[in-house]
C-alpha positions in Angstrom: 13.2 -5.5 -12.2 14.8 -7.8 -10.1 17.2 -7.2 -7.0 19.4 -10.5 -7.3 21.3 -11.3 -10.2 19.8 -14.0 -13.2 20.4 -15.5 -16.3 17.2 -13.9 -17.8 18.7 -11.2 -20.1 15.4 -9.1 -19.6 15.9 -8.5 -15.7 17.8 -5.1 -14.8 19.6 -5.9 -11.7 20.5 -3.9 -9.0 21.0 -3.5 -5.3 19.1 -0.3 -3.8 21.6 -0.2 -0.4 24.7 -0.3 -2.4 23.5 2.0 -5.2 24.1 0.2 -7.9 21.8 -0.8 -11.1 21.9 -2.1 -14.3 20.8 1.4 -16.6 22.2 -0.2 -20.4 19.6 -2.3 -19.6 16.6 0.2 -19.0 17.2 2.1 -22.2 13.6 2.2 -23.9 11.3 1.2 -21.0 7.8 2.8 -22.2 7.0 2.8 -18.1 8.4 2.0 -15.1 6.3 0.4 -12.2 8.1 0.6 -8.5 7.0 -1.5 -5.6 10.2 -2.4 -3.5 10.1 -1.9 0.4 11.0 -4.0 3.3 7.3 -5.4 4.6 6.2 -3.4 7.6 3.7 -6.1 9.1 6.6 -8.6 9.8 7.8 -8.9 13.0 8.5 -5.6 15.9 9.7 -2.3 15.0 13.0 -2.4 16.2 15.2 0.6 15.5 16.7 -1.8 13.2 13.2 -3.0 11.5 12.7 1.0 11.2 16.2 1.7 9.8 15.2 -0.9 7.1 11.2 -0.3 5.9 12.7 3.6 5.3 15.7 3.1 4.1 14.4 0.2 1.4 11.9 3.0 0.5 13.7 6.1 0.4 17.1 4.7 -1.1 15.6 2.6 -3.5 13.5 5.0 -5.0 16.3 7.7 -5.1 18.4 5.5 -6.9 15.5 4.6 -9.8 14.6 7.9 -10.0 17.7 9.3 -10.8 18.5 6.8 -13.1 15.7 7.1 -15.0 16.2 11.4 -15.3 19.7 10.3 -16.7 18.5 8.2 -19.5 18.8 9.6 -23.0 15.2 8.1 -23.5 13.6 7.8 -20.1 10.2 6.3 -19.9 6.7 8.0 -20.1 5.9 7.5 -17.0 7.3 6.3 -13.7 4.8 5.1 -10.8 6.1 4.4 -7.1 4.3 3.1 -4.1 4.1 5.2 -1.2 1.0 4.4 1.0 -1.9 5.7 2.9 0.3 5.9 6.1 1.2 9.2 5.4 -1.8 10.2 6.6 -1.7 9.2 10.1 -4.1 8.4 12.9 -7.1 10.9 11.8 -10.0 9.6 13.8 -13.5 10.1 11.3 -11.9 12.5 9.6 -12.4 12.0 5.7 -9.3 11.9 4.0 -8.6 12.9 0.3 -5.1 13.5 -1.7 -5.4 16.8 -0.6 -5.2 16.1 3.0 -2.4 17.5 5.3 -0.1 14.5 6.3 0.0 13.0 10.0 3.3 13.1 11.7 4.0 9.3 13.2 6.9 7.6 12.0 5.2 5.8 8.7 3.5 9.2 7.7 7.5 10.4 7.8 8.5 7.6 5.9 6.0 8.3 3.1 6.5 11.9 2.8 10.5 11.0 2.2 9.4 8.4 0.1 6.5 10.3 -2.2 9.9 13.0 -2.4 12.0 10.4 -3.3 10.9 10.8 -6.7 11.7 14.7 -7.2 15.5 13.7 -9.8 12.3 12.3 -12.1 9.9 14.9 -12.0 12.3 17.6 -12.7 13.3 15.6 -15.6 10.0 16.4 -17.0 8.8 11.9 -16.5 4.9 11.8 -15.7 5.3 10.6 -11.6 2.1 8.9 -10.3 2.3 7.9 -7.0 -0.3 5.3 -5.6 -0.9 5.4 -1.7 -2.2 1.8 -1.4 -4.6 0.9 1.5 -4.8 -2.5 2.8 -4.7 -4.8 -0.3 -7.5 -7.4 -0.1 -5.5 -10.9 -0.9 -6.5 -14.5 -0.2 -2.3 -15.3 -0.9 -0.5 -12.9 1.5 -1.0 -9.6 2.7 -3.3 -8.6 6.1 -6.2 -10.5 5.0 -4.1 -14.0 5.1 -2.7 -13.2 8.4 -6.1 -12.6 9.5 -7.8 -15.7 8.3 -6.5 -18.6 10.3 -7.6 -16.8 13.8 -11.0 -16.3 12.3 -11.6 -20.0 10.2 -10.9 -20.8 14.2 -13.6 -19.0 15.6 -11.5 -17.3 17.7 -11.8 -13.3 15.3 -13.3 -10.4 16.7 -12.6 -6.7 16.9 -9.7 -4.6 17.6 -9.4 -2.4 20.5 -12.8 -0.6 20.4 -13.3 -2.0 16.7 -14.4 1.9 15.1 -10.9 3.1 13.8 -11.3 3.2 9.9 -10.2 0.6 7.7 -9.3 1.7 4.2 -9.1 -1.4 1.8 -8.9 -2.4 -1.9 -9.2 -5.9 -3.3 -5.9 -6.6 -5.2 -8.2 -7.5 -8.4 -9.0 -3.3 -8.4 -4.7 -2.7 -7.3 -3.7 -4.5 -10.9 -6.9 -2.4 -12.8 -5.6 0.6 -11.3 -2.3 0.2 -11.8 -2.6 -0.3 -15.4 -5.4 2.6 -15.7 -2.8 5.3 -14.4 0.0 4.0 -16.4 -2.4 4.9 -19.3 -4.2 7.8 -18.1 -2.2 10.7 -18.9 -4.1 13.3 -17.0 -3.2 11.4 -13.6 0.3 12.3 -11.9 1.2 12.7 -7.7 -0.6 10.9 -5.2 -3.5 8.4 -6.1 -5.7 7.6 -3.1 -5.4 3.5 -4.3 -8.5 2.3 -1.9 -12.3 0.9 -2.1 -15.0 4.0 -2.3 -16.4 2.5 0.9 -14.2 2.1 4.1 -15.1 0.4 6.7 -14.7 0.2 10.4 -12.7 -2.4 12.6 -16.0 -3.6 14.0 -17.9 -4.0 10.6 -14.5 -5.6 8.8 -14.6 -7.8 11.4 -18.4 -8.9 11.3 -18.2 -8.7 7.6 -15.2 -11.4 7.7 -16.6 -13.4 10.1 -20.0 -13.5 8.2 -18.3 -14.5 4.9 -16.7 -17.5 6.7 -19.9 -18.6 8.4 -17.7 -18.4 12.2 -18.5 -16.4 15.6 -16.5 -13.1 15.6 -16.9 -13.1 19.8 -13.2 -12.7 20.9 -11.9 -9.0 20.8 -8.5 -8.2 21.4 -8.0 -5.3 23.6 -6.2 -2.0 22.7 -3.4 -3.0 25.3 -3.5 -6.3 24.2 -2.3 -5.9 20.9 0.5 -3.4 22.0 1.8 -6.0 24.1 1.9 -8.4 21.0 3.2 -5.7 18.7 4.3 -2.9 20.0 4.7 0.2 18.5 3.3 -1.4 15.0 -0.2 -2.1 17.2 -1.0 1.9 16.7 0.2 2.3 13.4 -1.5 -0.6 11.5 -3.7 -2.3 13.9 -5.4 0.5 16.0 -4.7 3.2 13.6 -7.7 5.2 11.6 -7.7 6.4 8.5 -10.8 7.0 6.5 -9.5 7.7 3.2 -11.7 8.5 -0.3 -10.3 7.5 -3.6 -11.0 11.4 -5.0 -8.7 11.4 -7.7 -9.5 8.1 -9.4 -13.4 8.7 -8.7 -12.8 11.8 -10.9 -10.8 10.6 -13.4 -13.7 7.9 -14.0 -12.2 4.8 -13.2 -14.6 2.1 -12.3 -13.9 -0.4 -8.9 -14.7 -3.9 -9.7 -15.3 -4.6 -5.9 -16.6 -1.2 -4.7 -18.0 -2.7 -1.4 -16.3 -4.9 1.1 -19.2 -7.7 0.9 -18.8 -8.7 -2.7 -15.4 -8.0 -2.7 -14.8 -10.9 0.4 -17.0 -13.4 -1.4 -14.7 -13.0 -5.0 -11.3 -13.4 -2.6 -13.0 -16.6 -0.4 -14.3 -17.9 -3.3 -17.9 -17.5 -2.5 -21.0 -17.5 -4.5 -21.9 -13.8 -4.4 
């Protein structure tokens, strides 16, 4: 779906924050895939950059839910993002679907979000809801903001560099993504990350290794709240050490399992 208006008579469109959307157009949709939210690793959290990543979250997906319970033919299945920021900052604690949630602000936006969803679960629509980890991208995402720093030579750790990092190459996001859609047994949260996290420290060498550059420069704890604020501890110096249970048991199969092999397919290296 799109969120401006076009010519294309295949686009619903609609506009979350003034609850409107195009339903005549959604009749017969087999599934339903939502990914919408205002990016949270661009620019500070101002009250007003918080007011935004929830409400594009929460609103949107209220509005999509409840039009697809309305439907006279809803779809089969309905999947919306929510992330593995509802778990918080758990230290080397291992973390499964299962787990309690954490109580910082993106752990309160997920929670509302994952909820968001209740108008099409009632309805009886199979809900799966992904919690994506950092997606592995060479166009975009964390990886491509970390890149430039380290083709430099000028990468290194973050604050003591042994906070978990919970990652998943985007190749294994889009395999995923059409696995659930298909997997009738799966509904609720899907851990969406490698089998084999990693910390700051090894993400760090790992990267640095792959690009053949010195990964000597580490930016302090205090540093990187006084570049970022209060998005430094959520994203940056935050750790979460999460297992993909669900789709381990379901039997999917990662196509970059390990963070090694999974760098040289993004670079473009021989593996």
């Amino acid at each position: 779906m799109r969120e401006v208006p076009s010519s294309n008579s295949t686009d619903v469109e609609w506009h979350p924050e003034q609850g409107m959307i195009a339903s005549e157009k959604m009749v017969n949709f087999d599934a339903v895939v939502h990914l919408a939210g205002e990016s949270i690793a661009s620019g500070k959290w101002t009250e007003e950059k918080k007011r935004r990543i929830r409400e594009s979250r929460v609103f949107g997906t209220q509005l999509l839910s409840k039009t697809l319970a309305q439907l006279t033919q809803p779809p089969r299945v309905f999947v919306s993002a929510s992330a593995i920021g509802i778990y918080g900052n758990r230290g080397d604690e291992l973390l499964t679907e299962n787990s309690n949630p954490g109580d910082d602000f993106l752990a309160r936006v997920c929670i509302d979000w994952e909820k968001s969803t209740a108008a099409a679960e009632e309805k009886g629509i199979r809900v799966v809801k992904p919690r994506f980890g950092i997606i592995m991208a060479k166009e975009g995402g964390a990886l491509a903001k970390m890149l430039p720093p380290f083709r430099m030579g000028i990468g290194g750790k973050i604050g003591t560099g042994q906070q978990w990092m919970s990652w998943i190459a985007l190749d294994d996001v889009v395999k995923g993504l059409e696995y659930v859609l298909n997997e009738e047994t799966i509904s609720g949260p899907v851990n969406f990350v490698a089998p084999n996290p990693v910390t700051n420290a090894t993400f760090t060498h790992s990267l640095g290794k792959s690009l053949g550059r010195p990964t000597f420069l580490p930016v302090p704890s205090f540093g990187a709240r006084l570049a970022f604020g209060e998005m430094a501890d959520a994203l940056l110096l935050t750790s979460q050490k999460v297992e993909p249970k669900r789709l381990n048991e379901s039997g999917f199969s990662f196509q970059y399992p390990d963070l090694k092999n999974a760098l040289s397919h993004i670079l473009g290296k021989r593996q």
